[in-house]
C-alpha positions, 0 to 999 in steps of 0.5 A, spaced: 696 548 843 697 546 836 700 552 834 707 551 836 709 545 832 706 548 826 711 554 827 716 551 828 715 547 822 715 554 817 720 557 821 724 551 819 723 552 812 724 558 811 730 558 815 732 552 810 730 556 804 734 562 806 740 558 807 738 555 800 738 561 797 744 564 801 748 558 798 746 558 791 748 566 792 754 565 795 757 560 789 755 564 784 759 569 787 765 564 788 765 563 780 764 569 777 770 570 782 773 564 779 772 567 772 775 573 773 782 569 777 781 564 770 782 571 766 786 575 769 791 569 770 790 568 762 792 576 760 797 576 765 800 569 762 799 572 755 803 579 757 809 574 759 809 570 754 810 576 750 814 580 755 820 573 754 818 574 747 820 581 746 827 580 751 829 575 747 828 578 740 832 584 744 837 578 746 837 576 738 837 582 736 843 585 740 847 579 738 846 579 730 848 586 731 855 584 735 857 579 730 856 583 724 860 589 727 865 584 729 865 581 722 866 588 718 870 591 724 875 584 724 874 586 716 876 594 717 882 592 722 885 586 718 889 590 713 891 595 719 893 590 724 900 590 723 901 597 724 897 597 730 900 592 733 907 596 732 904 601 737 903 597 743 910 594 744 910 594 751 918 597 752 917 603 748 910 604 751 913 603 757 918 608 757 913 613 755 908 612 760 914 613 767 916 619 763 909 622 762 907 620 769 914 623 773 913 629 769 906 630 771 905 636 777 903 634 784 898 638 786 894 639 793 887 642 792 883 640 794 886 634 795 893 630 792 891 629 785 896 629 778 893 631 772 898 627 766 898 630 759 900 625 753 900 619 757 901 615 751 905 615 745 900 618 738 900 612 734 899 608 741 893 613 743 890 611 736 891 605 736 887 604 743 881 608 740 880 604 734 879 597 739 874 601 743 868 598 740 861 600 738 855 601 744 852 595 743 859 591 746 857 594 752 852 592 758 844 594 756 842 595 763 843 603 763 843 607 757 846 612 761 851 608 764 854 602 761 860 598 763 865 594 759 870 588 762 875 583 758 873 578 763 866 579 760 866 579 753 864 573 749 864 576 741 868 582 740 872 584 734 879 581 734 882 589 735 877 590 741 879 583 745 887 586 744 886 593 745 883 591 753 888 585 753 893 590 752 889 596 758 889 592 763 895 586 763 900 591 761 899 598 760 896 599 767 899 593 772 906 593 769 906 600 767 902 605 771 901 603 777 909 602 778 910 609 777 903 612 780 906 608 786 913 611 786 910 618 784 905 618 790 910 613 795 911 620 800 904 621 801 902 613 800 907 613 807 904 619 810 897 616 810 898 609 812 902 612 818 896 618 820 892 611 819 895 606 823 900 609 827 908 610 826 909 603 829 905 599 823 904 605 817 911 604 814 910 597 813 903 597 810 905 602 806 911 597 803 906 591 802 905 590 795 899 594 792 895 592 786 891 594 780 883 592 783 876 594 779 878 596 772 873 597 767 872 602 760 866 606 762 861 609 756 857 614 760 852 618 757 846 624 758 842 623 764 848 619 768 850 623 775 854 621 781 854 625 787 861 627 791 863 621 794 870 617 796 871 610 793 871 604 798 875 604 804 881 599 801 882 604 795 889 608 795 888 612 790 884 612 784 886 613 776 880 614 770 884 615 764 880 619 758 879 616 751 876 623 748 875 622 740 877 627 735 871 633 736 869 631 743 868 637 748 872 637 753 865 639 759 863 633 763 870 631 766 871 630 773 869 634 779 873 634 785 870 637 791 871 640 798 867 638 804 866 643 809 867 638 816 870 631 818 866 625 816 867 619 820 868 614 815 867 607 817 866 604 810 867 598 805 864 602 799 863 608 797 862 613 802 858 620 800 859 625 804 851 628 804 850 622 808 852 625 814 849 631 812 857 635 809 856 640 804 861 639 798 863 645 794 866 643 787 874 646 787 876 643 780 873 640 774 878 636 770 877 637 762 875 631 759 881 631 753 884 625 749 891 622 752 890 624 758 889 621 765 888 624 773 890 619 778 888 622 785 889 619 792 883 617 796 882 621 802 881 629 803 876 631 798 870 628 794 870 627 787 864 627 783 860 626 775 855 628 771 852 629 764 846 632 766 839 630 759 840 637 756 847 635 754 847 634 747 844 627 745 850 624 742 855 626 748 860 620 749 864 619 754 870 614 754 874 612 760 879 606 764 878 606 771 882 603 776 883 603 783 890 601 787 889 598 793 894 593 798 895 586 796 888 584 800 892 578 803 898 581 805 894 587 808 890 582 812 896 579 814 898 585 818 892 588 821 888 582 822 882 584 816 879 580 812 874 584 808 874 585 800 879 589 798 874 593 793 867 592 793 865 595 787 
């Protein structure tokens, strides 16, 4: 009859001891997790620190690098500039650039394209070239491709900021698109009206048309582009190649055929292995200096590619621009207010 109370007293305490021991297991293991957080967070805390600290003496480093490549280039050119700037006079480049352009063969296979020889005068080609500036100028973020845009520049040799002035206020909205317009205008009128009709087409294709999305792009090894069309409001598109003396004319640009119709509802680039079309490469157009191709945005796919086993220091220079209706005016006749380019 006395047994139970005392039973009931060891139980208790052996399920307070238990409970005891449990606790004191349990904050052992909650400081030892604890420690290990507090270490892991210092390392991790640590290799940040250094991570910024080896971005920003990337940063530095990149930036003492273009100042003192536009000191000694600003240098170089000062003696140089007068005759330089003698080959950018805008009447006679001007003439040049219609005649080269009315000059060129249209040619239709695989779509419509015209390959333009001696786009610009020597002195003027020249010229051009000595303002493209080192690889340092251009964006870090692929070595394999890299961009480069006035709109961009901070510090760059004085040369360099008139080279691309010239590019991409004069040589191709006042010289180029004009007569690519007047060289293409037929096809341009043929599209607008397959596209929207006989009753509008004619009147979207005399809307004002611009230059959109230039850029000079330095490609090297290991950059690929897969066959593709540019973004919907693109009507044609033009590279004008910068090759240097000794560069191989391989690795231009590639336009293919695709084997079906692809239903193409797009804003931006459009590739045709995203509907499952095979495209079957019909042309390479050679990469050579002073010249340029200019081809219409629709019928075939254009492609590129400099695979890594290409020598390693292959550069390729070029300007890319599209030519796309004024986006306002277009919007004021089809009711479309989307982007004329998403780049």
């Amino acid at each position: 009859s006395g047994i139970l109370p005392f039973l009931r007293a060891g139980w208790r305490e052996d399920q307070a001891s238990s409970t005891s021991k449990l606790e004191k297991r349990l904050d052992k293991h909650l400081s030892e997790l604890k420690a290990q957080l507090d270490r892991l967070s210092a390392e991790l805390t640590d290799r940040m620190r250094q991570l910024d600290s080896a971005d920003r003496i990337g940063t530095v480093d990149r930036d003492v690098r273009m100042l003192r490549e536009t000191l000694a280039l600003n240098i170089a050119h000062r003696t140089q500039k007068a005759d330089r700037a003698a080959g950018l006079e805008p009447g006679r480049v001007g003439a040049h650039v219609r005649q080269a352009v009315d000059q060129a063969r249209l040619e239709t296979d695989p779509s419509a394209h015209i390959l333009i020889n001696g786009l610009l005068p020597d002195d003027t080609y020249q010229a051009v070239l000595d303002g493209i500036p080192p690889r340092v100028f251009f964006s870090q973020k692929d070595n394999a491709k890299q961009n480069l845009k006035l709109a961009q520049i901070d510090v760059a040799p004085d040369w360099t900021i008139d080279t691309l002035a010239f590019i991409e206020q004069a040589l191709i909205p006042r010289m180029m698109v004009p007569a690519l317009l007047k060289k293409f205008e037929p096809l341009i009128r043929e599209f607008y009206v397959r596209e929207y009709g006989a009753a509008r087409g004619p009147g979207l294709a005399a809307i004002p048309h611009e230059a959109t999305g230039g850029r000079l792009m330095l490609r090297r090894p290991g950059y690929h582009l897969d066959p593709h069309l540019d973004p919907k409001r693109v009507v044609f598109t033009c590279l004008i190649y910068f090759a240097r003396p000794g560069d191989s004319e391989a690795y231009g640009t590639g336009f293919y055929r695709m084997n079906g119709t692809p239903t193409i509802d797009r804003t931006s680039t459009f590739y045709p292995g995203s509907q499952g079309i095979t495209c079957d490469l019909v042309k390479m157009v050679p990469f050579r200096p002073n010249t340029a191709v200019a081809f219409l945005n629709w019928g075939a796919a254009h492609g590129a590619d400099i695979p890594k086993t290409a020598p390693r220091d292959t550069e390729r220079y070029a300007y890319q621009f599209y030519v796309s209706p004024e986006a306002t005016a277009l919007a004021a006749l089809v009711g479309e207010t989307e982007a004329a380019v998403v780049e």
